[in-house]
N, C-alpha and C positions, 0 to 999 in steps of 0.2 A: 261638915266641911272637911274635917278631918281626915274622914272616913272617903270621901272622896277624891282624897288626894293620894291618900294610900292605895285605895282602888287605882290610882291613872297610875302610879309607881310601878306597882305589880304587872299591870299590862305594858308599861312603856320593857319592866325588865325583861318579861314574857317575848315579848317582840323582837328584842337584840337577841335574845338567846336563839328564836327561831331564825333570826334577822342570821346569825353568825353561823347557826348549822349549814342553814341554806348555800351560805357562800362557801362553805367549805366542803359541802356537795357540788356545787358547781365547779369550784376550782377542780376540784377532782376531774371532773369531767369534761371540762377546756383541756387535759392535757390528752394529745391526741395520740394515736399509734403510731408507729412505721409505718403503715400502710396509710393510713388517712394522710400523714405528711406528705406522703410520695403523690396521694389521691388528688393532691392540692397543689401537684408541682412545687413544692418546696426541698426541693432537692437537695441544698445544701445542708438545711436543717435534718433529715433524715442520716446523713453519712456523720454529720455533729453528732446525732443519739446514737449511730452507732460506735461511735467510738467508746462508750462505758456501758458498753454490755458485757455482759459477764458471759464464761466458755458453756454455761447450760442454756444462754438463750442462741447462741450461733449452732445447736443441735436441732434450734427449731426451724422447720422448712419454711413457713411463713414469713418470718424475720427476715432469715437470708433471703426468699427473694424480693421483699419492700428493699433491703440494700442494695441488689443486686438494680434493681430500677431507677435507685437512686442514682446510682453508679452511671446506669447507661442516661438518664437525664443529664447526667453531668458533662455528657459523651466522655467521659473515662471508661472508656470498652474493657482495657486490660483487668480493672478492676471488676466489673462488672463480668466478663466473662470467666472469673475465676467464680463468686458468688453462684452464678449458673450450674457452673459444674459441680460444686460444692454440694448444692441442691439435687442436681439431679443424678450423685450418688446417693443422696441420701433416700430419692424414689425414682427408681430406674423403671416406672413405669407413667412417670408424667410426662406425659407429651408436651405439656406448657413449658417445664424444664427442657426440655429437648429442641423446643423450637427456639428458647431462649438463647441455648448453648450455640445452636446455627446461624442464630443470629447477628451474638456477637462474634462470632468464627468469621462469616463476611465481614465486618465490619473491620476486624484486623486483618483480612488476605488471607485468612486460611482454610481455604477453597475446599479443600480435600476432608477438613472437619467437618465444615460446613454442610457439603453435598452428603456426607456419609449420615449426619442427622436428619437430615430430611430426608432423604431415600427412607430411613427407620421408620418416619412419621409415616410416610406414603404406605410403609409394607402394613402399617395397622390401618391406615385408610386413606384409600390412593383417591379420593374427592377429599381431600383436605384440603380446601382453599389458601389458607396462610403459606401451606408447605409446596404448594404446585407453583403459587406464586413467586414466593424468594427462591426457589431451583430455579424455576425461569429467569429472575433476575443475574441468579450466581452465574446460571450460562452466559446471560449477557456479559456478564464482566470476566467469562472467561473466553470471551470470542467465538463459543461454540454454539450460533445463533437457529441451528437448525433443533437440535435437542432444547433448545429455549422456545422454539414454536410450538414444540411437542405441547411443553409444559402450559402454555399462556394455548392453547387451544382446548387442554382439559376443560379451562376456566371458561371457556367461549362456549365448548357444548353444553357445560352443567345444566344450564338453562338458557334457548336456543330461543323464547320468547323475550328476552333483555340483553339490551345492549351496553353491556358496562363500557364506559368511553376509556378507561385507566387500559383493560385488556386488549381492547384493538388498537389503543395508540404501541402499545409492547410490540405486539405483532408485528402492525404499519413498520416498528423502528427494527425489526428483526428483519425482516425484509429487504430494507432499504440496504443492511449492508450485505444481503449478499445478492444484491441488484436487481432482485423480483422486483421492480417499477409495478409493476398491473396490479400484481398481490397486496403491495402496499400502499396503492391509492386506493384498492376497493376499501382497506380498514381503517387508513385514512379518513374514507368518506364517512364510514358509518360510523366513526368514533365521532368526529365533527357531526353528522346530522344529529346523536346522542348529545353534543355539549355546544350548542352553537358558539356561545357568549367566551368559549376558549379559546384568545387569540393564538396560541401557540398552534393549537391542533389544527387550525385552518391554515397559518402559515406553511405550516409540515405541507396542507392536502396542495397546495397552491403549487409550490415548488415541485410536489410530480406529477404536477398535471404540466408544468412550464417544463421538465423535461423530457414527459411524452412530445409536447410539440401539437401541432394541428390544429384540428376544431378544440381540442384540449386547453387550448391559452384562451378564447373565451368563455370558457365554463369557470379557469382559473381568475377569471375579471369577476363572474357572479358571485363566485366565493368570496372573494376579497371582498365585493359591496354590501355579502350577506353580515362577515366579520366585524366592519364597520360601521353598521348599524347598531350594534353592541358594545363595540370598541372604538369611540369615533376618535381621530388623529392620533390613532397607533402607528407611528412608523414602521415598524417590519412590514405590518399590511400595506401602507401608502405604496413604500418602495414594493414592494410583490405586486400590485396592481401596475405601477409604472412600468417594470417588467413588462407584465404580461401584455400593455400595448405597445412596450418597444418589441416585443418580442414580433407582436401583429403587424408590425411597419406603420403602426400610428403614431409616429412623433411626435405628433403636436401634441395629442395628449396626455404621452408620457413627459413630454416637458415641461407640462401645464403644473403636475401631481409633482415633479420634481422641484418644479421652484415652490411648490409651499413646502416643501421638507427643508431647503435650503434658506427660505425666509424663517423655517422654527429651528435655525441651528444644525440642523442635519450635517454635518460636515465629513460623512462618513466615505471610503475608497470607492465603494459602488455607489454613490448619489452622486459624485463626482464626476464619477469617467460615466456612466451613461445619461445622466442630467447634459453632459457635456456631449454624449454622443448624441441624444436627441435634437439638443440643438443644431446639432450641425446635417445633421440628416434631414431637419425641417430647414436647411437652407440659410441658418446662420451662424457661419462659420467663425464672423468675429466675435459674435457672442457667447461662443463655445470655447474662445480660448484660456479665459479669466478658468473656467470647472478643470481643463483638462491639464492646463498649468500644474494648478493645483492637485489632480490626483497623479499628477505624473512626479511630482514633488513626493508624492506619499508611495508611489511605486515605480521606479525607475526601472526597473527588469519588466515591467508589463509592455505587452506587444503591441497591444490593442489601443491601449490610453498611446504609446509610442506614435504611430502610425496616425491615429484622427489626430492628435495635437501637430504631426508635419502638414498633416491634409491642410487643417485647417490654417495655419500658419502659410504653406503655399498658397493659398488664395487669398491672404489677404496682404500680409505687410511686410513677411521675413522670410523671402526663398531660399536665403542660405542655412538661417538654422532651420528649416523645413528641411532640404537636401542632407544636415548633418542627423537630424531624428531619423530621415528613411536609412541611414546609414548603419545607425544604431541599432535599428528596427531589423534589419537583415540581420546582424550580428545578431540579435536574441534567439531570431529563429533557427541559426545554425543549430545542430542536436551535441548536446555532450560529447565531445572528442573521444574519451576513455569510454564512456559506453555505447558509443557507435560500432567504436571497433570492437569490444568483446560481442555484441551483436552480430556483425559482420564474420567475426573467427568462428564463433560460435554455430552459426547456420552452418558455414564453409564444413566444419567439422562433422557437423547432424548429417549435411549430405554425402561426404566421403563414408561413414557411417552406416550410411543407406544403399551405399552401393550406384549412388548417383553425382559421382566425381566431376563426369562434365560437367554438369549445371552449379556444382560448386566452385570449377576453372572458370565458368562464365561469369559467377557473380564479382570475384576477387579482379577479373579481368575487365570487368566495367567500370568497379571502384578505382581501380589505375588510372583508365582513360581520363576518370575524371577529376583525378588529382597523380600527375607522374612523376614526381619526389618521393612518390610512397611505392618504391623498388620492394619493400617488405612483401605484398601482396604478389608481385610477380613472382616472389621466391619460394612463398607459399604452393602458387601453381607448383612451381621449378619441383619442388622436394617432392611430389608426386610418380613422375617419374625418373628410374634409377639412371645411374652415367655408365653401366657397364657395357662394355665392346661386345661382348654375343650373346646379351639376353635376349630373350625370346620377347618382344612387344605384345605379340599377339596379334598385332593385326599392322597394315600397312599404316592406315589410320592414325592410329596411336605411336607410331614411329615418327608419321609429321606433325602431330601435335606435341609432340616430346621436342625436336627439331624446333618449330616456331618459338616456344618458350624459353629452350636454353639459346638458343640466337637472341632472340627479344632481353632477354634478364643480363647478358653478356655485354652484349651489346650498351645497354643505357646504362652498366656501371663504369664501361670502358670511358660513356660520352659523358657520365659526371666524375668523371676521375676518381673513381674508387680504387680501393687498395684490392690487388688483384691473389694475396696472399690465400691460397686455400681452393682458387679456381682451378689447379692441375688436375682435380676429380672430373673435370667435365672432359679433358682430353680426349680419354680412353669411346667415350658412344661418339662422340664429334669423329676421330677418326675412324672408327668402326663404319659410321654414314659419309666420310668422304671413301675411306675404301671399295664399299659396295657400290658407290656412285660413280668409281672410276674403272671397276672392274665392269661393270652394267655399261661405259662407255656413255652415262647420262653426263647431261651439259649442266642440270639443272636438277633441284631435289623441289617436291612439294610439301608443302608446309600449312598446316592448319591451326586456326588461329581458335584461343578458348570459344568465341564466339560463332564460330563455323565458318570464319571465312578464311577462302584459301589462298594463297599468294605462291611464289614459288623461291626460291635459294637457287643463285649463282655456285655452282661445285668452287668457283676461284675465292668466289667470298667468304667461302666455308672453309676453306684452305688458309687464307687469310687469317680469319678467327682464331683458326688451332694455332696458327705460328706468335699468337700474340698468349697466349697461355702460357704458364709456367710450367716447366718441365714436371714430370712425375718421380719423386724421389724413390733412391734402389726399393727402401722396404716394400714399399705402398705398392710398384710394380711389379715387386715378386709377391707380395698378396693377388694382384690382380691376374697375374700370367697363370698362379696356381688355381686361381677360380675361375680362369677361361678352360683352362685346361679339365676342372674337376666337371666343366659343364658341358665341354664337349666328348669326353669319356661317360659321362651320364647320357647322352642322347645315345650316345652309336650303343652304350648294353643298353637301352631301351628299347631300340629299334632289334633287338638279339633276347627281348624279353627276361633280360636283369636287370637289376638294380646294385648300385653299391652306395647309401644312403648314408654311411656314414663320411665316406669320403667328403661327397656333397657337402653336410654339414660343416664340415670344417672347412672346408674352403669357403662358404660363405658366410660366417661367423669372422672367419677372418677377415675377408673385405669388408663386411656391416661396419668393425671395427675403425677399419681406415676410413670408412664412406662418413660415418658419424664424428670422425674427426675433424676430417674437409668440411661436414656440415658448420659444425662451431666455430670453426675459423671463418667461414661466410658470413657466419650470425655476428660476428664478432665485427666485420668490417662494414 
């Protein structure tokens, strides 16, 4: 019995001892690497072990980049992109390092690190998937969406028998901005027929099929039902299908799909104003006002929600505030004050530029007619042509459209009572055309208006004009008498086949002078 018990002792000791080695093999080998951490998503544990590593294990490239992944798990880039580069001094011939470094390079905005590491990856092998890829992407987010189709079309040919759905939705979105419509619903479509079950990617195909237009909005309804078969009561789809039959002029049934978005909460600016427009386009107007209320509530500058909330409201209950919405509704559509007009100077300028000055007198000369407080525009015309007494016009023409416009401009400041300070520059061609008209023994002068119609001037009323002018002060008429004179001593040795060029200049330097004077003081009043 003895002996038996001493026997069970030995094996019980036997046992613990195996029992204790065993555990302290395994403990051993529970404690995991950097890399197995990082393998496990345990990110923060991984950058904890690295903090008591000693300076001979951060020379090992392994190490550094389980940290460096730890780092970008953490999305601590900054960290994480120093570890990268770290590494791949350490082997400037790993690509793995090198897409890393590009990687976190995009990830902080620095485009130009970034593109420069992948071009490297590309020049050892320009089918590198990883690196055609994020070039494609870095173009995206650098706007430059043409050299990003380059890139995301590498990926399309590699293999021309598979439809990756990731690469043609890139495309589709590369497209879309720079307004390829056709290009981007063909990849659109074949990214969608590749992933049906992804509502996004049918929403994207839906929306350029709804802004082609046509037989296109019911192809965008099939879509939308194929979507929904896999996505049932996804809003983005609901409302894109309501679209696409308001779009067809079937109200009822885009009112139908609208009121279950708005039974499941849908409270969104577009379920609003067209849930609210179908209704009223299927003919009930009262029922449309409770939606357009409300999205008029959520956008007050909209034209559209403006305009169906008076419709509707004038037909049922409240014609005045209907009359104060269409009121509003006008006001919206007016175009930006300031950018109408640098639109308007701006052509005006393009055409004097091109050598096509009247059609620039005619535009500025419309805009007048149709707001005449805005004397700016006629002066515009005005400064076209000069107020000198024997310049040469060039044509009879252009004598009465010069005529029509300083009469017209003169005129409408006399009759808004403007300050007449700086008008004595127009004197000098006024009397020059009352001169010629009394020496010619005319009664009447013709006069042409920017838009080509002709009218004629009274010589008395033209006489009139001038007496109402400020006198021409000594300097400005001794500039002016010596450039009458430098210009009729230029004709007569022209006609004698000289020139005295310099004369010229100076006498007309000198008047520019006084003329740009007179001009400021005009500007001025």
């Amino acid at each position: 019995m003895k002996k038996q018990i001493q026997t069970i002792r030995k094996r019980v000791v036997v046992w613990m001892c195996l029992a204790l080695c065993s555990l302290s093999v395994f403990g051993q080998e529970q404690i995991p690497t950097l890399q197995e951490l990082v393998n496990r998503k345990q990110f923060a544990a991984a950058v904890a072990r690295a903090g008591s590593l000693t300076p001979a294990d951060s020379a090992d490239y392994a190490t550094m980049s389980a940290i460096g992944q730890a780092y970008e798990g953490l999305l601590q880039y900054r960290d994480a992109y120093a570890c990268y580069q770290y590494c791949y001094r350490m082997d400037t011939t790993s690509y793995d390092a090198l897409s890393s470094v590009a990687r976190m390079a995009m990830n902080l905005g620095k485009a130009s690190v970034a593109q420069d590491c992948f071009q490297k990856v590309l020049q050892n092998d320009s089918t590198d998937f990883f690196a055609n890829y994020q070039l494609g992407r870095l173009y995206v987010q650098l706007g430059d969406y043409e050299n990003a189709i380059r890139r995301f079309d590498v990926l399309r040919n590699q293999d021309t028998a598979v439809v990756n759905p990731v690469i043609y939705r890139n495309l589709a979105d590369c497209y879309m901005k720079i307004n390829a419509i056709d290009s981007a619903t063909i990849c659109y479509f074949q990214a969608h027929d590749a992933n049906r079950e992804n509502a996004g990617l049918a929403s994207a195909l839906v929306n350029c099929l709804l802004r082609q237009g046509g037989p296109n909005v019911l192809d965008a309804i099939e879509v939308c039902d194929t979507a929904l078969y896999y996505n049932p009561g996804n809003h983005a789809l609901m409302g894109n299908k309501a679209m696409a039959y308001y779009m067809n002029k079937n109200y009822e049934e885009a009112d139908s799909i609208y009121e279950v978005l708005l039974a499941e909460k849908d409270s969104s600016f577009f379920t609003l104003k067209y849930g609210g427009a179908a209704r009223y386009l299927s003919e009930r107007a009262f029922d449309a006002i409770p939606l357009l209320e409300k999205a008029y509530l959520k956008d007050t500058a909209d034209v559209e929600t403006t305009l169906l909330l008076g419709a509707a409201l004038g037909k049922t209950y409240d014609r005045k505030r209907a009359l104060e919405l269409f009121d509003r509704a006008e006001q919206l559509m007016r175009p930006n004050e300031a950018l109408a007009n640098m639109l308007l100077f701006s052509r005006g300028e393009t055409l004097w530029a091109d050598g096509q000055g009247y059609k620039a007198d005619a535009m500025f000369y419309k805009a007048w007619l149709e707001n005449k407080d805005r004397l700016d525009l006629l002066f515009r015309i005005d400064r076209q042509y000069g107020n000198w007494g024997v310049v040469d016009y060039g044509t009879d023409e252009r004598k009465s459209r010069a005529l029509f416009i300083k009469n017209l401009f003169l005129n409408e400041c006399f009759r808004t009572r403007r300050k007449t300070e700086g008008f004595h520059a127009y004197r000098r061609f006024l009397q020059y055309m009352y001169e010629e008209a009394f020496f010619q023994n005319k009664k009447e002068l013709v006069m042409i208006a920017p838009n080509g119609k002709r009218s004629k001037l009274a010589v008395e009323d033209l006489k009139t004009l001038i007496d109402r002018l400020p006198e021409i002060p000594a300097n400005e008429k001794k500039f002016m008498d010596e450039m009458d004179a430098a210009i009729k001593k230029s004709r007569e040795m022209k006609k004698n086949g000289q020139t005295d060029t310099a004369l010229f200049n100076a006498g007309r330097k000198a008047v520019q002078k006084a003329e740009q004077e007179g001009e400021a003081k005009q500007k001025e009043n």
